[in-house]
mmCIF file of the N, C-alpha and C atoms, coordinates in Angstrom:
data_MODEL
# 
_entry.id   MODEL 
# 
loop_
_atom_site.group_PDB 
_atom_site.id 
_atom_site.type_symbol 
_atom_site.label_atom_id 
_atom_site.label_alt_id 
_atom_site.label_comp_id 
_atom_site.label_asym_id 
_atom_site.label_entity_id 
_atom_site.label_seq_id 
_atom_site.pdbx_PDB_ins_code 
_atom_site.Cartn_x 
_atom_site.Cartn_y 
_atom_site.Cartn_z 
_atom_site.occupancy 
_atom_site.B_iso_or_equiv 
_atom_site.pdbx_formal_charge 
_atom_site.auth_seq_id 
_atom_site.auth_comp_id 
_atom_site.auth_asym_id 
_atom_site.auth_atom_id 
_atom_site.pdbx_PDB_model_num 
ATOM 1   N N  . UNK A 1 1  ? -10.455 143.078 135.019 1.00 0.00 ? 1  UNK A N  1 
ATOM 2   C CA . UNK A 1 1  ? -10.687 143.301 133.597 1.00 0.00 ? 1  UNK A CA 1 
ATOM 3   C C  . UNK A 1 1  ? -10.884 141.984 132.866 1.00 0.00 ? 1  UNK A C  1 
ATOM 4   N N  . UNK A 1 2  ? -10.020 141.067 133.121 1.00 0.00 ? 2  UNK A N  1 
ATOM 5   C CA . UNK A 1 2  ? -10.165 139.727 132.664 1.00 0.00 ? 2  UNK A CA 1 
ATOM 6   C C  . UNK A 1 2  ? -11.709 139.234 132.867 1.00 0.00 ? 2  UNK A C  1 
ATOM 7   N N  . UNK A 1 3  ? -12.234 139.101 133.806 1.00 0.00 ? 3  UNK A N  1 
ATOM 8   C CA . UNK A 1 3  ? -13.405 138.754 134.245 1.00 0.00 ? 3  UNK A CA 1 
ATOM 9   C C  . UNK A 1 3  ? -14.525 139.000 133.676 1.00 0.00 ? 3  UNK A C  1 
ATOM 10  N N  . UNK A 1 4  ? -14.477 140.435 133.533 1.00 0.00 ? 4  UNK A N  1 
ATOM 11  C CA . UNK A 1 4  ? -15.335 141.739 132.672 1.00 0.00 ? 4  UNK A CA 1 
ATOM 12  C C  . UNK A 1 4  ? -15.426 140.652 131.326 1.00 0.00 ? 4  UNK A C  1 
ATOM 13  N N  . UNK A 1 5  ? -14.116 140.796 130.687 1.00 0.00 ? 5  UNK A N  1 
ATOM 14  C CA . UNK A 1 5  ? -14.419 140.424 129.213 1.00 0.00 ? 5  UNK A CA 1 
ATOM 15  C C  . UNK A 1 5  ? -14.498 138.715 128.958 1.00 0.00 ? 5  UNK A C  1 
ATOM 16  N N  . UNK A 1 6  ? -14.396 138.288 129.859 1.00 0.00 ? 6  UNK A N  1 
ATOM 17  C CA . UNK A 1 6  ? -15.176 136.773 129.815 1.00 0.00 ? 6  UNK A CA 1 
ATOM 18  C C  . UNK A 1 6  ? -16.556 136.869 129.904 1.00 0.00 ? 6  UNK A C  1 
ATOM 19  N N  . UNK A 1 7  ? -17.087 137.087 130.855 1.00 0.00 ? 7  UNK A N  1 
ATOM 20  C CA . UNK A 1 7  ? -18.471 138.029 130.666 1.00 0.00 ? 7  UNK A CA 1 
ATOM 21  C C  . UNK A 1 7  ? -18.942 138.332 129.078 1.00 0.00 ? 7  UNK A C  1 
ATOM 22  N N  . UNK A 1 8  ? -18.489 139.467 128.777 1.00 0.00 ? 8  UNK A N  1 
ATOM 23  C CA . UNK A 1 8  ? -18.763 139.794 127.985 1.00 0.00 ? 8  UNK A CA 1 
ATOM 24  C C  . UNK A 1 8  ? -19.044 138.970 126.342 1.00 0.00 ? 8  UNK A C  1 
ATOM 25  N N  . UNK A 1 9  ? -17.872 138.421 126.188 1.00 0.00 ? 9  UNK A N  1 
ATOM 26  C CA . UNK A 1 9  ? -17.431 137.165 125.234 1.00 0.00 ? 9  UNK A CA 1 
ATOM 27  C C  . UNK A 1 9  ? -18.565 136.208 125.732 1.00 0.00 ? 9  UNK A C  1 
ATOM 28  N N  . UNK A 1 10 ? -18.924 135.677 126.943 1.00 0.00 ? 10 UNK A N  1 
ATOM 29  C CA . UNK A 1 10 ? -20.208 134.478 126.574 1.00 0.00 ? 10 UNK A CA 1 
ATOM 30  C C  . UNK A 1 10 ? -21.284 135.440 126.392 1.00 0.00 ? 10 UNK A C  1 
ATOM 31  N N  . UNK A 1 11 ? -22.071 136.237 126.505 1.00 0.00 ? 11 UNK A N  1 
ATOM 32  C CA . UNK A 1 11 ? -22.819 137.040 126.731 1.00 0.00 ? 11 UNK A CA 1 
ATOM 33  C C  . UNK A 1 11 ? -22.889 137.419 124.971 1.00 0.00 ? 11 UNK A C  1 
ATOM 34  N N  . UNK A 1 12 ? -22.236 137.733 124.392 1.00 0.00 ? 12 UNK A N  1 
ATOM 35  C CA . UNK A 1 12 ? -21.899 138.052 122.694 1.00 0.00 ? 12 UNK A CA 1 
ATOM 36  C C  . UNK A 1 12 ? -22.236 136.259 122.282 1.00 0.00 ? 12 UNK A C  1 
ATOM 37  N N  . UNK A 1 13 ? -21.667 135.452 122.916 1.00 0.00 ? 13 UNK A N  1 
ATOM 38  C CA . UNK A 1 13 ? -21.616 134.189 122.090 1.00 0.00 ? 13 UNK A CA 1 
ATOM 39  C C  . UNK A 1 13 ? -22.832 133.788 122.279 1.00 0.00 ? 13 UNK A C  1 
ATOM 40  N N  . UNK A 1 14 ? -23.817 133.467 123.736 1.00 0.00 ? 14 UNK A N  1 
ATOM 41  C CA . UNK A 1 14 ? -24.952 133.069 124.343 1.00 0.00 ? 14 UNK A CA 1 
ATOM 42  C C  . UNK A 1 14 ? -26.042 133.909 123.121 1.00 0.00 ? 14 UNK A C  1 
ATOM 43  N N  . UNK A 1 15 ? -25.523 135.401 122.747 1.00 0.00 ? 15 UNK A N  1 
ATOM 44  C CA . UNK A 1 15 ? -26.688 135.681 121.486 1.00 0.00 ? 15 UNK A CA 1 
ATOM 45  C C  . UNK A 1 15 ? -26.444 135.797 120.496 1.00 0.00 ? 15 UNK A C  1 
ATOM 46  N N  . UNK A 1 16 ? -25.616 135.195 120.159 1.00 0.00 ? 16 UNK A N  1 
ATOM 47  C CA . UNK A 1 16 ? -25.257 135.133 118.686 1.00 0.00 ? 16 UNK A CA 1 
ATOM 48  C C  . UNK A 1 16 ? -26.002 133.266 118.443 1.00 0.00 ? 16 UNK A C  1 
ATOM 49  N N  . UNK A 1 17 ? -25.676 132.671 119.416 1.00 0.00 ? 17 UNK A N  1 
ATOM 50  C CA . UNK A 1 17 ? -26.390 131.681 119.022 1.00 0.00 ? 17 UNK A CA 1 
ATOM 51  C C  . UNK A 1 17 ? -27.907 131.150 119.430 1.00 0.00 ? 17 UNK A C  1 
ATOM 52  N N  . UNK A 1 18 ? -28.401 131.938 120.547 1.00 0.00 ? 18 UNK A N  1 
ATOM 53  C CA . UNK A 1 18 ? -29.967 132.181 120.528 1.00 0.00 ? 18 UNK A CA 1 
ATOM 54  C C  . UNK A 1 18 ? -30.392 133.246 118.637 1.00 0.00 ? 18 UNK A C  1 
ATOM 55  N N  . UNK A 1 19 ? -29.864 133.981 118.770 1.00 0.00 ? 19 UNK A N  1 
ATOM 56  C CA . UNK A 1 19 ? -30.425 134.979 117.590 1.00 0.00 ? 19 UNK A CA 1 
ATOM 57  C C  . UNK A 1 19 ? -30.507 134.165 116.149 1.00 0.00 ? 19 UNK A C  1 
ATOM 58  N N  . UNK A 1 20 ? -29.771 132.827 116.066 1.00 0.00 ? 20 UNK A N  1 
ATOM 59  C CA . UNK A 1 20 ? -29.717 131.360 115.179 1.00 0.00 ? 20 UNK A CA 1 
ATOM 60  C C  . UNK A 1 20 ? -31.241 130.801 115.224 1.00 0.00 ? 20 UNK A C  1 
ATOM 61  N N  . UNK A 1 21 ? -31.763 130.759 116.038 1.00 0.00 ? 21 UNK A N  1 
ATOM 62  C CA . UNK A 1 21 ? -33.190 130.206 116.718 1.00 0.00 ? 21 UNK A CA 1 
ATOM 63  C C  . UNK A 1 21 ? -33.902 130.817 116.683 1.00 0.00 ? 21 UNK A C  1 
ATOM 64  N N  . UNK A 1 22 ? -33.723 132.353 116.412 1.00 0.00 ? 22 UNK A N  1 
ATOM 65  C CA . UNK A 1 22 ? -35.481 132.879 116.377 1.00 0.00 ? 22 UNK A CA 1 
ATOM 66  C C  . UNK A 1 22 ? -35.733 133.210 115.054 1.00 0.00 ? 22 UNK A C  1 
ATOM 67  N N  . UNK A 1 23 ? -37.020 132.692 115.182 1.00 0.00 ? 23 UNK A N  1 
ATOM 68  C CA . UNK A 1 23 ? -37.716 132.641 113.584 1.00 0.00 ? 23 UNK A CA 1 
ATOM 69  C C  . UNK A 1 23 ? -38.120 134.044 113.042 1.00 0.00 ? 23 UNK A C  1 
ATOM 70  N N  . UNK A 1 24 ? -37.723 134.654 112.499 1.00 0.00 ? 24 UNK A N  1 
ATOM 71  C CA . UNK A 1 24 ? -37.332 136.256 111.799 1.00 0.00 ? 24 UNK A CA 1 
ATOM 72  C C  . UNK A 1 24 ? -38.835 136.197 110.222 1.00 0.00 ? 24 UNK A C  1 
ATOM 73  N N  . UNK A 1 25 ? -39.400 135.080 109.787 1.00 0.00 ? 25 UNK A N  1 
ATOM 74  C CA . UNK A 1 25 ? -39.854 135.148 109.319 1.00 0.00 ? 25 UNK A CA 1 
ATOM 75  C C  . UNK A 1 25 ? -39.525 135.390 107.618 1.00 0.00 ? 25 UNK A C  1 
ATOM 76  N N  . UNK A 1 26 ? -38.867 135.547 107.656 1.00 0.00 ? 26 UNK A N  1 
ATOM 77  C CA . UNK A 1 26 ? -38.222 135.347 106.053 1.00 0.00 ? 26 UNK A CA 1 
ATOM 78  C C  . UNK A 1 26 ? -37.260 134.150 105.640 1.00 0.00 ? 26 UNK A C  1 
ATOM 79  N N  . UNK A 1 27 ? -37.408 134.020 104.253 1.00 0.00 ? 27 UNK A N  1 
ATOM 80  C CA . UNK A 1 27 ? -37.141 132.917 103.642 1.00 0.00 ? 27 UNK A CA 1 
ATOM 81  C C  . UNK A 1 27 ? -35.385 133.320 103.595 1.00 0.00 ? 27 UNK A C  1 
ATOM 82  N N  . UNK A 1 28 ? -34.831 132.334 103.264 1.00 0.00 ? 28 UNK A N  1 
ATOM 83  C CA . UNK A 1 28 ? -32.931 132.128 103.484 1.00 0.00 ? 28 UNK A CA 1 
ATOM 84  C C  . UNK A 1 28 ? -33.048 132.414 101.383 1.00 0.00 ? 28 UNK A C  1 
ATOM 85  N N  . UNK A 1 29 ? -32.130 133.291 101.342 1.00 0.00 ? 29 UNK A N  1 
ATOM 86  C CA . UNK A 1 29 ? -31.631 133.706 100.043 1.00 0.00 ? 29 UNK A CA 1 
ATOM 87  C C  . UNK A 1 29 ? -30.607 132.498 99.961  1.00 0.00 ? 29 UNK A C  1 
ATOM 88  N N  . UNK A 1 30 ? -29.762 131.955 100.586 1.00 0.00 ? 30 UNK A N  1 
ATOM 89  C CA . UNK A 1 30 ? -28.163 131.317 100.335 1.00 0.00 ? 30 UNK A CA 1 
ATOM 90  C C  . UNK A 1 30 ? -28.260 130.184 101.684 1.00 0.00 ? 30 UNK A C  1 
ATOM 91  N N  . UNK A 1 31 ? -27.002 129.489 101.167 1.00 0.00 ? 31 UNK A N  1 
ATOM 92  C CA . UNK A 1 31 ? -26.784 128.357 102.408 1.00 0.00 ? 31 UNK A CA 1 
ATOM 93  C C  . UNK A 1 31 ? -26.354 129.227 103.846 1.00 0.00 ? 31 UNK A C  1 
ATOM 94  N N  . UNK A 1 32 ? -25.687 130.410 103.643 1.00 0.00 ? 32 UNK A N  1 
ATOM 95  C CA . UNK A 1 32 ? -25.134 131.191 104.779 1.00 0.00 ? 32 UNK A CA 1 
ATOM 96  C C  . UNK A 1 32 ? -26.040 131.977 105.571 1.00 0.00 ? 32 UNK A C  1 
ATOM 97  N N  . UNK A 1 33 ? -27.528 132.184 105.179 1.00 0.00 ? 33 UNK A N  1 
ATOM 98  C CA . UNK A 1 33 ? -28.411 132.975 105.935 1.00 0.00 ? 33 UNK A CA 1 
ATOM 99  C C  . UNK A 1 33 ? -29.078 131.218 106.454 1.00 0.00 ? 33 UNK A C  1 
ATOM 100 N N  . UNK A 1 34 ? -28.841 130.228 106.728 1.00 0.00 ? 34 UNK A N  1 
ATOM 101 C CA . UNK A 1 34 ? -29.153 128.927 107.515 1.00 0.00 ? 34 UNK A CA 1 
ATOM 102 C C  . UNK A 1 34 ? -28.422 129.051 108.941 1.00 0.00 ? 34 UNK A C  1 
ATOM 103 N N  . UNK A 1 35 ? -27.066 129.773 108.603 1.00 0.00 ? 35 UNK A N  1 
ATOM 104 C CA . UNK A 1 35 ? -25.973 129.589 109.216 1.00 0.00 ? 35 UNK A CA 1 
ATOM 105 C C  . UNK A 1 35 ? -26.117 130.011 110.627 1.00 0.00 ? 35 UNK A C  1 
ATOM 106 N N  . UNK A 1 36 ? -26.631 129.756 111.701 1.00 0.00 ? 36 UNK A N  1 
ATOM 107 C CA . UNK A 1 36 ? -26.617 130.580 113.004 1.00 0.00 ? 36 UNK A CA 1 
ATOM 108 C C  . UNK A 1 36 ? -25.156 131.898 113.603 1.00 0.00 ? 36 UNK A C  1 
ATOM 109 N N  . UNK A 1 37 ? -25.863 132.658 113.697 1.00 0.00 ? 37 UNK A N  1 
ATOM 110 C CA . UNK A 1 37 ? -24.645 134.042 113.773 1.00 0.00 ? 37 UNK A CA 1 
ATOM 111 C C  . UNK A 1 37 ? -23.830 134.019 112.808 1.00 0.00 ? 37 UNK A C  1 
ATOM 112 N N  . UNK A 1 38 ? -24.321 133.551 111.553 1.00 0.00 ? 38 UNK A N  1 
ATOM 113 C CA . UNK A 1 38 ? -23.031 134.361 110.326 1.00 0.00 ? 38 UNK A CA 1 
ATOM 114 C C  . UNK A 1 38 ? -23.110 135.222 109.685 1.00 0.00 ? 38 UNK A C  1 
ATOM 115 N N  . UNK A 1 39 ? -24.360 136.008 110.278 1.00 0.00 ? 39 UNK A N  1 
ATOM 116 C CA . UNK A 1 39 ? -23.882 137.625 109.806 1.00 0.00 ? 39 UNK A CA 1 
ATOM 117 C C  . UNK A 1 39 ? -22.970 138.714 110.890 1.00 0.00 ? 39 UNK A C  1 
ATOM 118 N N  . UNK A 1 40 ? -22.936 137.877 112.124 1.00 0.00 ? 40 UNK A N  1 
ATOM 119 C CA . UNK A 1 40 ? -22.819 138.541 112.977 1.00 0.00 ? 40 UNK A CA 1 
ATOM 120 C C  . UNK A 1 40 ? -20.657 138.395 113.283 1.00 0.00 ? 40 UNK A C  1 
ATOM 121 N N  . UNK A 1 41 ? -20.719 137.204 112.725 1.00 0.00 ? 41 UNK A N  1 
ATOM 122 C CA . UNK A 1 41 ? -19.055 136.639 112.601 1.00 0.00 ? 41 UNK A CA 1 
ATOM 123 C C  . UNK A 1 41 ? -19.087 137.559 111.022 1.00 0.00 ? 41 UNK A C  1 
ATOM 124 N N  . UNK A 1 42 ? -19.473 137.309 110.026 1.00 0.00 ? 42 UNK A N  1 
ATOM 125 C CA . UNK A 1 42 ? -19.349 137.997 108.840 1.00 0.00 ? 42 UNK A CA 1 
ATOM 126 C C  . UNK A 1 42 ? -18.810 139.613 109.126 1.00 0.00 ? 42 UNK A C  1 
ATOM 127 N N  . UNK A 1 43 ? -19.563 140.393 110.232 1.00 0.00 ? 43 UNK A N  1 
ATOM 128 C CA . UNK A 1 43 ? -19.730 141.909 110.017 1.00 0.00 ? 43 UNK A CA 1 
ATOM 129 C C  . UNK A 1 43 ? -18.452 141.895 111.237 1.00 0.00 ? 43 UNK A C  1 
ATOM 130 N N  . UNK A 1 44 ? -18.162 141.100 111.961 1.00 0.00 ? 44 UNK A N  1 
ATOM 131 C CA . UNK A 1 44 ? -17.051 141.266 112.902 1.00 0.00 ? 44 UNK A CA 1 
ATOM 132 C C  . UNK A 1 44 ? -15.562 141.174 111.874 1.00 0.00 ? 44 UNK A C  1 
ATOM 133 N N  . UNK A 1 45 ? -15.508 140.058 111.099 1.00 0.00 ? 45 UNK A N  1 
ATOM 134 C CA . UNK A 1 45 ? -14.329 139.880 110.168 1.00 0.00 ? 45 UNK A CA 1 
ATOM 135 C C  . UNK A 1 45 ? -13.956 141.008 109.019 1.00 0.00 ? 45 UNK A C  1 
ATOM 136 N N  . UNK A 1 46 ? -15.212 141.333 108.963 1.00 0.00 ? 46 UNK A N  1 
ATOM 137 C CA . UNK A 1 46 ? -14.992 142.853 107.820 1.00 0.00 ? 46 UNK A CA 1 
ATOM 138 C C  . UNK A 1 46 ? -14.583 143.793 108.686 1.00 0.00 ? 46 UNK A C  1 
ATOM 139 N N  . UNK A 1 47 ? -15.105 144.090 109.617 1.00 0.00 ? 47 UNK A N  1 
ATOM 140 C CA . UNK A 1 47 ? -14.742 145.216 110.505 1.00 0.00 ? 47 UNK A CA 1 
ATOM 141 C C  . UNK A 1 47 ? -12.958 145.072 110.758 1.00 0.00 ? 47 UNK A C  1 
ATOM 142 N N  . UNK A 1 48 ? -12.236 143.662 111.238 1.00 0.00 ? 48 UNK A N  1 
ATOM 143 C CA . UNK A 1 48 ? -11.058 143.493 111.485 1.00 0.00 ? 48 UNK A CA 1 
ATOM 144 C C  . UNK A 1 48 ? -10.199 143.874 109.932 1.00 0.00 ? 48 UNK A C  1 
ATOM 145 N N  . UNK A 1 49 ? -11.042 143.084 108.635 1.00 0.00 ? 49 UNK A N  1 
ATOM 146 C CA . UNK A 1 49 ? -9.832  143.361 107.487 1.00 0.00 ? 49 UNK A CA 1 
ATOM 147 C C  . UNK A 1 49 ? -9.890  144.714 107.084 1.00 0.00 ? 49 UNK A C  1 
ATOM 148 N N  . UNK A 1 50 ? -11.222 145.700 107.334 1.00 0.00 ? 50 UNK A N  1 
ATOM 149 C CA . UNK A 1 50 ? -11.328 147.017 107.280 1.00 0.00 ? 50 UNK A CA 1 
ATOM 150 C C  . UNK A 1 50 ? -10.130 147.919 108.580 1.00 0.00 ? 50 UNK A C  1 
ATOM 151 N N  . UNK A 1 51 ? -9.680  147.223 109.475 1.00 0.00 ? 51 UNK A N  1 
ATOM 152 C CA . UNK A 1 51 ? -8.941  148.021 110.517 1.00 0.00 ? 51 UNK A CA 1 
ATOM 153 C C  . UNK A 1 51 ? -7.638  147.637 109.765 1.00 0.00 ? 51 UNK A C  1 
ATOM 154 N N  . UNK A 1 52 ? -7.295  146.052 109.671 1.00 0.00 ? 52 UNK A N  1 
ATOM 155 C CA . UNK A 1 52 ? -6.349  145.579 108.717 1.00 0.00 ? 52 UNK A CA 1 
ATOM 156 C C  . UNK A 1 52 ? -5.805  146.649 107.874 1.00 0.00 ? 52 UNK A C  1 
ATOM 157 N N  . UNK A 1 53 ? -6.764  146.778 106.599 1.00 0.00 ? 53 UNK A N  1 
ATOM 158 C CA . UNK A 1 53 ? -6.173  147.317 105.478 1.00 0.00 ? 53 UNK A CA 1 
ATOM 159 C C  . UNK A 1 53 ? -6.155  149.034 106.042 1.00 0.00 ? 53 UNK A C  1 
ATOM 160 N N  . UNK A 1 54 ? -6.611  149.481 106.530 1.00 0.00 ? 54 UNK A N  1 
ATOM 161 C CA . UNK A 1 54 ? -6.255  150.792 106.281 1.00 0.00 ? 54 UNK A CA 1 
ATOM 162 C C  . UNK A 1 54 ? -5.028  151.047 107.623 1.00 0.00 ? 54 UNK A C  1 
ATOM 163 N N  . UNK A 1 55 ? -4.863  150.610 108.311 1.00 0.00 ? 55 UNK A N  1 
ATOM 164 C CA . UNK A 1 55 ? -3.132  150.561 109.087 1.00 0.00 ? 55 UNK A CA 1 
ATOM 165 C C  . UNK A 1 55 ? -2.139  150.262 108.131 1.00 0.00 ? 55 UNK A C  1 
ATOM 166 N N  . UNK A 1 56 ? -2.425  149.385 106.934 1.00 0.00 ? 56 UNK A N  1 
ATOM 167 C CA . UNK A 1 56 ? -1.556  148.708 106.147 1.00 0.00 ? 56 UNK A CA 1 
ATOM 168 C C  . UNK A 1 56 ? -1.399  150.107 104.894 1.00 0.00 ? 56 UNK A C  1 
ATOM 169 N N  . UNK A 1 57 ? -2.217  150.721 104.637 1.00 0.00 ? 57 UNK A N  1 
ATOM 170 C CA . UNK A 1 57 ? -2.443  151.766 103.892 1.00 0.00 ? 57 UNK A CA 1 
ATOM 171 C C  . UNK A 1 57 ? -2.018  153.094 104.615 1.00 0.00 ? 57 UNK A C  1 
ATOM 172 N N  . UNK A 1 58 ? -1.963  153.441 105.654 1.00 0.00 ? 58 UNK A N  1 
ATOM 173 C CA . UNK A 1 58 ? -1.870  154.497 106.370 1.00 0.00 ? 58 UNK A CA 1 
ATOM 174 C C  . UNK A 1 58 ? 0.285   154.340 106.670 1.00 0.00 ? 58 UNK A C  1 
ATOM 175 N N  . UNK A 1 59 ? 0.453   153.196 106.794 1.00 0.00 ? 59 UNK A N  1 
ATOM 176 C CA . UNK A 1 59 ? 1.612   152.986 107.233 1.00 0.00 ? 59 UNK A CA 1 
ATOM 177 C C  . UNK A 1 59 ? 2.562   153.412 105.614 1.00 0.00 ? 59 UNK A C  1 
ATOM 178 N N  . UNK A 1 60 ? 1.971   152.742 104.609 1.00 0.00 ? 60 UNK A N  1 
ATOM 179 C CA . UNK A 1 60 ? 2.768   152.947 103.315 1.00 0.00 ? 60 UNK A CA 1 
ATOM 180 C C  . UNK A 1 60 ? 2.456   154.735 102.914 1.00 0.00 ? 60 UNK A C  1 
ATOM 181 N N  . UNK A 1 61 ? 1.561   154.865 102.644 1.00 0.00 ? 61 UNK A N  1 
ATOM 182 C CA . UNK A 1 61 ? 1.302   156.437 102.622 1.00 0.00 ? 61 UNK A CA 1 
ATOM 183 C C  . UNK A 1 61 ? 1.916   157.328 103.227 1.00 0.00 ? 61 UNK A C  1 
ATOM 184 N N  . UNK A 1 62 ? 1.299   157.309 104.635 1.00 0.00 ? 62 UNK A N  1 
ATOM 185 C CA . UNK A 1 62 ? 1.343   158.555 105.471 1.00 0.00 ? 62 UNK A CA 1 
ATOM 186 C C  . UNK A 1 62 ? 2.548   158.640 106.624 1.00 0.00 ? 62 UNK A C  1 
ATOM 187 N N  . UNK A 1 63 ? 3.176   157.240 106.882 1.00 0.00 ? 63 UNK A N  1 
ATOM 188 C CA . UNK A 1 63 ? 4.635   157.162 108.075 1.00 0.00 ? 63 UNK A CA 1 
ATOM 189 C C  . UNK A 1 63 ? 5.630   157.957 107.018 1.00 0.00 ? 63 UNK A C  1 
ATOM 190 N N  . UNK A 1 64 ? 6.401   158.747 107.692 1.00 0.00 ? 64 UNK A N  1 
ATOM 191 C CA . UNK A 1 64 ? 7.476   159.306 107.091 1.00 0.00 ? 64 UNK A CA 1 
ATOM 192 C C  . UNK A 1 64 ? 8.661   158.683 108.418 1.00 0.00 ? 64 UNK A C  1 
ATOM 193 N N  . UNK A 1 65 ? 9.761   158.430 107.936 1.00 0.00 ? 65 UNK A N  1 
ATOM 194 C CA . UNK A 1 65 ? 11.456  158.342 108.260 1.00 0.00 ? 65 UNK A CA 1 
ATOM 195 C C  . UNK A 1 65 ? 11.399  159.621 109.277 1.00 0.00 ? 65 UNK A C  1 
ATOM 196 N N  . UNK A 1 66 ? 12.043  159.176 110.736 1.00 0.00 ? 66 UNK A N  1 
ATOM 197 C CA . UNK A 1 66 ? 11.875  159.600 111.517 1.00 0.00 ? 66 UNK A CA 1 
ATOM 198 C C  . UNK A 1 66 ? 12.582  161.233 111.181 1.00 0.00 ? 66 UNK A C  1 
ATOM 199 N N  . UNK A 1 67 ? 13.703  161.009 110.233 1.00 0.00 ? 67 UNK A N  1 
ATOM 200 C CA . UNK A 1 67 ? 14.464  162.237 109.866 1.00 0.00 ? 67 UNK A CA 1 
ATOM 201 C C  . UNK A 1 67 ? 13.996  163.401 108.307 1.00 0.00 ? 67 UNK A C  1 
ATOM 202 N N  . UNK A 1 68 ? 13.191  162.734 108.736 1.00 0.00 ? 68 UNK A N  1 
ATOM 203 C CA . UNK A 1 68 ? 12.133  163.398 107.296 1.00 0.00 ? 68 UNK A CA 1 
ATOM 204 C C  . UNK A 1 68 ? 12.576  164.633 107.106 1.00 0.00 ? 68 UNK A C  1 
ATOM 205 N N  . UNK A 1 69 ? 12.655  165.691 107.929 1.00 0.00 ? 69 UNK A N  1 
ATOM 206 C CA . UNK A 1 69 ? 12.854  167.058 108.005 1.00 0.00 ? 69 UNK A CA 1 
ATOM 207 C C  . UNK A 1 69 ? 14.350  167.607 107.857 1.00 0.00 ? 69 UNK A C  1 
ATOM 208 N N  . UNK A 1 70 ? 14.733  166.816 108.230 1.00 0.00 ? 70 UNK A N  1 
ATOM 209 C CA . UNK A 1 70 ? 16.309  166.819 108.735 1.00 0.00 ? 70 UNK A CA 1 
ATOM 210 C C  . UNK A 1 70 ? 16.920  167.183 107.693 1.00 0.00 ? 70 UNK A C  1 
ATOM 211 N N  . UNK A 1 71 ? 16.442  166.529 106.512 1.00 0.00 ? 71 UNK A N  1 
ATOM 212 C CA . UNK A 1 71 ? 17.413  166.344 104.990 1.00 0.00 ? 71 UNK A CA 1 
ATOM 213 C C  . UNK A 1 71 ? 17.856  167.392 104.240 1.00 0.00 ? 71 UNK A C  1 
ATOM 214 N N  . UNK A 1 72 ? 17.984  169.017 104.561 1.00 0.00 ? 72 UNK A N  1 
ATOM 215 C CA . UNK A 1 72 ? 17.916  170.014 104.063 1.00 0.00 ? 72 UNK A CA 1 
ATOM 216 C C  . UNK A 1 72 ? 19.286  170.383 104.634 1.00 0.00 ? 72 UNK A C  1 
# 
């Protein structure tokens, strides 16, 4: 398994930084569309604070005290 996801990890990194290099043909709106793979680190970090916040939201909400029922 280790192996697998070393693999995998250069294989993600090897095109994230070829995909920096190919000329897409449109002009850069901001300093961050210069940036080689920073939409691709951008949409990975949202994805983590999006898993983040809603465990963090799900835990205050929806966990009840193991004796929740009990109290009657």
């Amino acid at each position: 398994m280790n192996k697998l996801r070393w693999t995998l990890l250069v294989i993600c990194g090897a095109l994230s930084i070829a995909g920096g290099f190919i000329a897409t043909g449109e002009e850069a709106h901001g300093w961050w569309s210069a940036i080689p793979g920073f939409f691709a680190l951008f949409g990975f970090l949202g994805c983590l604070l999006l898993i983040v916040f809603s465990k963090f939201i799900g835990r205050l909400f929806l966990y009840k005290r193991e004796d929740y029922y009990d109290g009657n």
